[in-house]
C-alpha positions as CSV (number, residue, x, y, z in Angstrom):
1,X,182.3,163.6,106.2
2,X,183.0,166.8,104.5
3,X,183.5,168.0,101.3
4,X,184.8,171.0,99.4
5,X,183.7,172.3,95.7
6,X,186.0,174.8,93.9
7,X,187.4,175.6,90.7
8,X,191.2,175.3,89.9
9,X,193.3,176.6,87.3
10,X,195.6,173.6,86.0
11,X,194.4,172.2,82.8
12,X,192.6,169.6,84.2
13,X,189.7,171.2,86.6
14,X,188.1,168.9,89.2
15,X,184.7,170.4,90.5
16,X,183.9,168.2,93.6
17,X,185.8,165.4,95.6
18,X,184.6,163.5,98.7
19,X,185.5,160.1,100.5
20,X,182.9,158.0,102.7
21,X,181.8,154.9,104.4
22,X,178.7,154.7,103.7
23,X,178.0,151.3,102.2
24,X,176.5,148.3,104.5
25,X,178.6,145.9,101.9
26,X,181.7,147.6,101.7
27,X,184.3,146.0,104.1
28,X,184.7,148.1,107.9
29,X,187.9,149.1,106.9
30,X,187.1,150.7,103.6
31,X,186.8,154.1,102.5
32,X,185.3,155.1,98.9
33,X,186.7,158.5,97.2
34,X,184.8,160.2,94.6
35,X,185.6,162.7,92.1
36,X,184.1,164.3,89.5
37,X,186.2,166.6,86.6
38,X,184.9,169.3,84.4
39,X,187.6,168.8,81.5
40,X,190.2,167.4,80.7
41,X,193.1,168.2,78.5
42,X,196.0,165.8,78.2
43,X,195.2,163.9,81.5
44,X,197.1,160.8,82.3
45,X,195.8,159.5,85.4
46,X,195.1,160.3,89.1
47,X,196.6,159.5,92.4
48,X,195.1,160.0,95.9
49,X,196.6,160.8,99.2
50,X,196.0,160.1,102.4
51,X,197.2,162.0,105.7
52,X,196.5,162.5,109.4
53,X,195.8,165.2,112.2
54,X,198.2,164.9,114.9
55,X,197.1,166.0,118.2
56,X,198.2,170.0,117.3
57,X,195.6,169.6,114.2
58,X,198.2,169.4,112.2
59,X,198.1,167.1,108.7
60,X,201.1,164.4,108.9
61,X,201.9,161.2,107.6
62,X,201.3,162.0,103.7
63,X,200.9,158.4,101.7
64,X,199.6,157.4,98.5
65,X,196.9,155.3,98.5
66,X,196.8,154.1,95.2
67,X,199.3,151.5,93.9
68,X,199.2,152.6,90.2
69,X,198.1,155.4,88.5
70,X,194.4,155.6,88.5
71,X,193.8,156.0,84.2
72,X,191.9,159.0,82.7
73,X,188.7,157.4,80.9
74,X,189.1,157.5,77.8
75,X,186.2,160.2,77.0
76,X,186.8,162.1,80.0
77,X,187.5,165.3,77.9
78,X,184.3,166.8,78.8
79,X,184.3,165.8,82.1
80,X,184.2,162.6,83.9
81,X,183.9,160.6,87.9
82,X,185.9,158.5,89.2
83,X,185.6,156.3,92.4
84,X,188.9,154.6,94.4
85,X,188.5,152.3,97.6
86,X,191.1,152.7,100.4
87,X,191.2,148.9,101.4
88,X,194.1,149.9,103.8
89,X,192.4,151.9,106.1
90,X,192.4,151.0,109.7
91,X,189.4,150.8,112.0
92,X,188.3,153.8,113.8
93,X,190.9,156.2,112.4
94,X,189.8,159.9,110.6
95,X,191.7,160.3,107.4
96,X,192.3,163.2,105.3
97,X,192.0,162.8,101.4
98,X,193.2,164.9,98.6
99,X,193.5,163.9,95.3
100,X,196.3,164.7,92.9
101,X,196.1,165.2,88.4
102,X,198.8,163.7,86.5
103,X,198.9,164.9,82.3
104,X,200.6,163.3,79.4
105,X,203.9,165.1,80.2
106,X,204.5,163.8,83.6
107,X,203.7,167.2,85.7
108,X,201.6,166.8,88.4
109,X,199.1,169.2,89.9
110,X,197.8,168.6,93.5
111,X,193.9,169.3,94.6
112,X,195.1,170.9,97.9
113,X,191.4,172.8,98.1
114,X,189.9,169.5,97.8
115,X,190.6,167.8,100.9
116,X,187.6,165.0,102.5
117,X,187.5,163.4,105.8
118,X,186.3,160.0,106.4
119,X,185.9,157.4,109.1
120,X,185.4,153.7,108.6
121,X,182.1,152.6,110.4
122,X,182.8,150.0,113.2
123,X,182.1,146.8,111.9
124,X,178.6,145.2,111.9
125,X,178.8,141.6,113.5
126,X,178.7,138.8,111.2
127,X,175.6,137.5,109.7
128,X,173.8,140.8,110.0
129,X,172.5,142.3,106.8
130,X,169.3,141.3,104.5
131,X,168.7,142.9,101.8
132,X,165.3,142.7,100.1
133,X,163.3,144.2,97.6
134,X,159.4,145.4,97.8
135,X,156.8,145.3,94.7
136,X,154.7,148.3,95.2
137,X,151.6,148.8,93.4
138,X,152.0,146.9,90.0
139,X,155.9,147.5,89.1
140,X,157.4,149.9,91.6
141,X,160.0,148.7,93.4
142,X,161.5,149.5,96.9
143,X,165.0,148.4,98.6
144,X,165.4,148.1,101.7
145,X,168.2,146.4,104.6
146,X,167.4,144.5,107.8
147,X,169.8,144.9,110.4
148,X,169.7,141.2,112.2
149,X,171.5,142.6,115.5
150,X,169.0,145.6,116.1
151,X,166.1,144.7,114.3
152,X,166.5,148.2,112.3
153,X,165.2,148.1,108.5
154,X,166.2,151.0,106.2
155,X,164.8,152.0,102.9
156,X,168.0,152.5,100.3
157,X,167.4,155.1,97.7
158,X,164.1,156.2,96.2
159,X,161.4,154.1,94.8
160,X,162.0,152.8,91.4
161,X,159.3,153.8,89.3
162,X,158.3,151.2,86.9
163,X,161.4,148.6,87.3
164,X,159.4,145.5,88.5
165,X,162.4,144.1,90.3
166,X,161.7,140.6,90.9
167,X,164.6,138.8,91.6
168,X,168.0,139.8,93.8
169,X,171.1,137.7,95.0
170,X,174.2,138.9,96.5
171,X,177.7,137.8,94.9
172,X,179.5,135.2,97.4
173,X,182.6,137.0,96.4
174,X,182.3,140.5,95.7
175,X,179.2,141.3,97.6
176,X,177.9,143.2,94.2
177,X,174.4,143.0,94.6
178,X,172.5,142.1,91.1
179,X,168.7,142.5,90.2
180,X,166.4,141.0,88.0
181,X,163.4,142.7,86.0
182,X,159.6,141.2,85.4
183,X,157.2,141.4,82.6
184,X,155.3,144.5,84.2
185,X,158.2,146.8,83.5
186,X,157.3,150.3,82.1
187,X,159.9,152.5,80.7
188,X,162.6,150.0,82.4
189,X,163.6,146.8,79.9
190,X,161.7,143.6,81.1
191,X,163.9,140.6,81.9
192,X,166.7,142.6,82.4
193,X,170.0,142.1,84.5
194,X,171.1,145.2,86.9
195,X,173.2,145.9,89.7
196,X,172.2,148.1,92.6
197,X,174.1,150.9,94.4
198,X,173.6,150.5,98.2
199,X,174.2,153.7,99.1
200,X,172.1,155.2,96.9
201,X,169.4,152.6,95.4
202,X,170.3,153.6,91.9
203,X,170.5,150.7,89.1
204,X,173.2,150.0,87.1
205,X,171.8,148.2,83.9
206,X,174.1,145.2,82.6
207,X,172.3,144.0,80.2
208,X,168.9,141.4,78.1
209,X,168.7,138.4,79.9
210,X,166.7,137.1,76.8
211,X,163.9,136.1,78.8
212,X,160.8,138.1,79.2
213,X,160.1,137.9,82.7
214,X,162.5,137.2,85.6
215,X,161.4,136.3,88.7
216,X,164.2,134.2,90.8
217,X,168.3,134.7,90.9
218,X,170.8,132.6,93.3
219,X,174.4,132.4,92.9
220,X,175.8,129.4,93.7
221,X,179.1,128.7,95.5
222,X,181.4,129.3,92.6
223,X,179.5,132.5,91.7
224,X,177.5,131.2,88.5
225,X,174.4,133.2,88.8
226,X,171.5,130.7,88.2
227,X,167.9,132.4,87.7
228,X,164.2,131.4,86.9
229,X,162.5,132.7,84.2
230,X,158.5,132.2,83.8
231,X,157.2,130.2,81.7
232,X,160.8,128.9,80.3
233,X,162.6,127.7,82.9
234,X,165.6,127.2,84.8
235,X,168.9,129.3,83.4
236,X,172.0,130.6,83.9
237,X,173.6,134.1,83.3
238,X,176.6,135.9,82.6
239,X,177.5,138.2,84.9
240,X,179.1,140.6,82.8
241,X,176.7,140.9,80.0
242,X,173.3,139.5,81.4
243,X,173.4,137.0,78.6
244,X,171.3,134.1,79.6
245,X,171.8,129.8,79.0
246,X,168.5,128.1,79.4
247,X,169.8,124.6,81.4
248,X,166.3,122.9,82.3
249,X,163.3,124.1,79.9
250,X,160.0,124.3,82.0
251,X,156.5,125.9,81.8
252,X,156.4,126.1,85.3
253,X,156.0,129.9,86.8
254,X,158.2,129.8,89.8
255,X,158.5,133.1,91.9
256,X,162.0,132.5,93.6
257,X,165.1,131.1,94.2
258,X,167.9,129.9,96.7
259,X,170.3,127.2,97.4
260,X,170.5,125.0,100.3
261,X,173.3,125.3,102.6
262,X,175.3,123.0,100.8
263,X,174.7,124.3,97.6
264,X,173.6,121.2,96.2
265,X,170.1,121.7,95.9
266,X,167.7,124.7,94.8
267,X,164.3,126.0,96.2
268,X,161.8,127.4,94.6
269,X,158.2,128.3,95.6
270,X,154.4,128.7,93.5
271,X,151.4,129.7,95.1
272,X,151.7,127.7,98.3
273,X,153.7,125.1,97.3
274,X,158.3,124.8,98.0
275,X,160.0,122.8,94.8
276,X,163.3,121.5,94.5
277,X,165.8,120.7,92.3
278,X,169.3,119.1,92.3
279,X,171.8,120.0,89.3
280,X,174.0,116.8,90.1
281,X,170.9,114.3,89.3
282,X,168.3,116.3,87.5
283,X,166.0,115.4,89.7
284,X,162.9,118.1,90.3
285,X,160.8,117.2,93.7
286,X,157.7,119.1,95.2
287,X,159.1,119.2,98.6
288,X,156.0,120.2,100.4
289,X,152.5,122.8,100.3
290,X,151.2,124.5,102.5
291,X,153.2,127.8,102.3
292,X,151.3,131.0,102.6
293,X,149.2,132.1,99.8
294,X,150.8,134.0,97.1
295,X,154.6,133.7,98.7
296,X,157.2,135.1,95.9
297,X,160.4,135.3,97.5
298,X,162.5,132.4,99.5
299,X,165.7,132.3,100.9
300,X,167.9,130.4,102.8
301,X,170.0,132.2,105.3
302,X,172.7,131.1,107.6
303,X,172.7,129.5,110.5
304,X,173.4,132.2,112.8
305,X,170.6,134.0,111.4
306,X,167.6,131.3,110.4
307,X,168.8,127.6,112.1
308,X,169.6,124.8,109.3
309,X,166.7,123.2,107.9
310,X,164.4,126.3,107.4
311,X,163.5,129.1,105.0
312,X,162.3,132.5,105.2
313,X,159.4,133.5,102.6
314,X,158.0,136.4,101.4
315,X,154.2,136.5,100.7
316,X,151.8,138.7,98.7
317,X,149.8,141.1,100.9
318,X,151.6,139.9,104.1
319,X,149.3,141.7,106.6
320,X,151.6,141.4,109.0
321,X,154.2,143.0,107.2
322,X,156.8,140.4,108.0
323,X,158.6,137.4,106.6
324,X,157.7,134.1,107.5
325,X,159.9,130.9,108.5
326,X,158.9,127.3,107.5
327,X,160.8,123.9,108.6
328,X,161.4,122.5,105.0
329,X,161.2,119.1,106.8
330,X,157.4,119.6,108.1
331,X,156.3,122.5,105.7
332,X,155.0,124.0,109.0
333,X,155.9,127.1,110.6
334,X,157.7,128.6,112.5
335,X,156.8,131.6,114.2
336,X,159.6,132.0,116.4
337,X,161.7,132.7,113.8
338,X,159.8,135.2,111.9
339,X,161.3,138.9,111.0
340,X,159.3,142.2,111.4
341,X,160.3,144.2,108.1
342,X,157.3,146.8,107.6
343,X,157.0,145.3,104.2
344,X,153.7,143.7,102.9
345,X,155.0,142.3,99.5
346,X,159.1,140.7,99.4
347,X,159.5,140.0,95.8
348,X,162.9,139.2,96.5
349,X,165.9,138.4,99.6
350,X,169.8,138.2,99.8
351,X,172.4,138.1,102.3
352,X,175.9,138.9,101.9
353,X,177.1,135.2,102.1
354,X,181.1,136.7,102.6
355,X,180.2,138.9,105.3
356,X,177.9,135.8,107.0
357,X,180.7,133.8,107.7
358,X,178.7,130.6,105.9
């Protein structure tokens, strides 16, 4: 990748512009454009275009990317960014970005010093990321990915000082990943709804859940975002505003979440012990004990990853900095399964479920 930062001199000055692949979510054939103005005066819109080096270096094959005109926001006159994804381009091949101002009149001024070059990354087989979050000390918080086919984990972003992240799930159909806050949260809301940047670990807040203290989220297979909240119960949010809908009051101070395969039941795990619950009867079940002590995150993942039938935990103090299968079956473990993640304290798990192929 590489980026240029000038001035200009049409009325509408953009400062930087770049284009990347850097997200594990984003799909292989993606590329992301960013761009950042200074002012603004009259602006309509954006478009962005797209070319190629032929084999004299030359740059050929000028498109627009962009469908429509990409709108100004609406309080941009002091500057504003802007992001566009390039859904159409094709594995492997090196583009060439620039990016192109459009004001109220119609006339159009072209970026020509601001050109970026980007690659999509080749694809990561199916069923290959994790994503997870780490409670360090009382209510720091640390994200990290597990690459399944290498066994690779990577920290994304910097440690979140005083978020107590909880809770994460993964859209089924965007891939957006959204977080949920505790009630050890300083200087961050507790019980609060957020989305997280995977390239950069940095939180987007949405919005009060109206609980105090989340500690489990799961979407289900239409996208309804169920969570737990201690010491009220089961719920469900909105997505858009973090507004919560409490659906099954309980007392009961569960520390995560996740559907079956099937979607017809939910997990969830205190102290040692695996609940369950099924939405279609109402019925609420102690599946089993015998967990390890403390565990606080669970998730089921599919079966090319972690066969039917089992779940991987996250415990308190895991000295083995790992995460820990159990047969749901049996409540007994199994080892073989287990996943090395440097991590002694998962307070939360999610898996792209549209990249898994489920």
């Amino acid at each position: 990748m590489d980026s240029k930062r000038v001035r200009n001199n049409s009325r509408n000055s953009i400062i930087s512009f770049k284009a990347d692949h850097n997200n594990y979510l984003r799909p292989p054939s993606s590329n992301r454009l960013t761009w950042a103005t200074i002012i603004e005066f009259g602006n309509s819109g954006f478009n962005v275009y797209r070319q190629e080096k032929n084999a004299a270096g030359e740059l050929v094959n000028k498109i627009q990317v962009n469908p429509g005109l990409i709108s100004a926001q609406p309080e941009a006159k002091w500057g504003a960014t802007y992001t566009f994804e390039d859904s159409t381009a094709m594995l492997g091949n090196t583009y060439h970005y620039s990016v192109e101002d459009v004001d109220s009149n119609g006339e159009k001024t072209l970026q020509e010093d601001f050109i970026a070059e980007a690659k999509p990354n080749e694809p990561l087989p199916a069923a290959c990321l994790l994503c997870g979050v780490q409670d360090q000390a009382l209510n720091d918080s640390i994200f990290f990915v597990r690459n399944s086919v290498d066994q690779t984990v990577k920290q994304v972003g910097e440690t979140c000082k005083g978020c107590d992240i909880e809770a994460m799930a993964i859209h089924p159909f965007t891939n957006e990943i959204y977080l949920g806050s505790g009630d050890d949260a300083f200087g961050h809301p507790k019980g609060h709804l957020y989305k997280l940047d995977p390239n950069t670990g940095e939180l987007r807040a949405i919005g009060s859940t109206g609980f105090e203290d989340i500690s489990g989220l799961a979407f289900d297979d239409h996208g309804k975002l169920w969570v737990w909240a201690k010491g009220q119960g089961l719920a469900t949010l909105e997505t858009d505003t973090g507004t919560g809908k409490l659906e099954l009051p309980s007392t009961v101070e569960l520390a995560d979440l996740t559907w079956d395969a099937t979607y017809q039941v939910l997990y969830g795990v205190i102290g040692k012990e695996l609940w369950s619950y099924a939405p279609a009867n109402g019925k609420v079940n102690k599946v089993c004990g015998g967990l390890p002590p403390k565990t606080e995150a669970v998730k089921v993942l599919p079966s090319s990853i972690l066969p039917e039938g089992l779940v991987l935990l996250g415990s308190h103090h895991n000295k083995k900095l790992e995460l820990q299968a159990y047969e749901i079956a049996t409540c007994t473990p199994r080892k073989e399964f287990n996943f090395a993640i440097g991590y002694d304290d998962v307070e939360g798990l999610a898996m792209p479920l549209a990249a898994c192929g489920r």
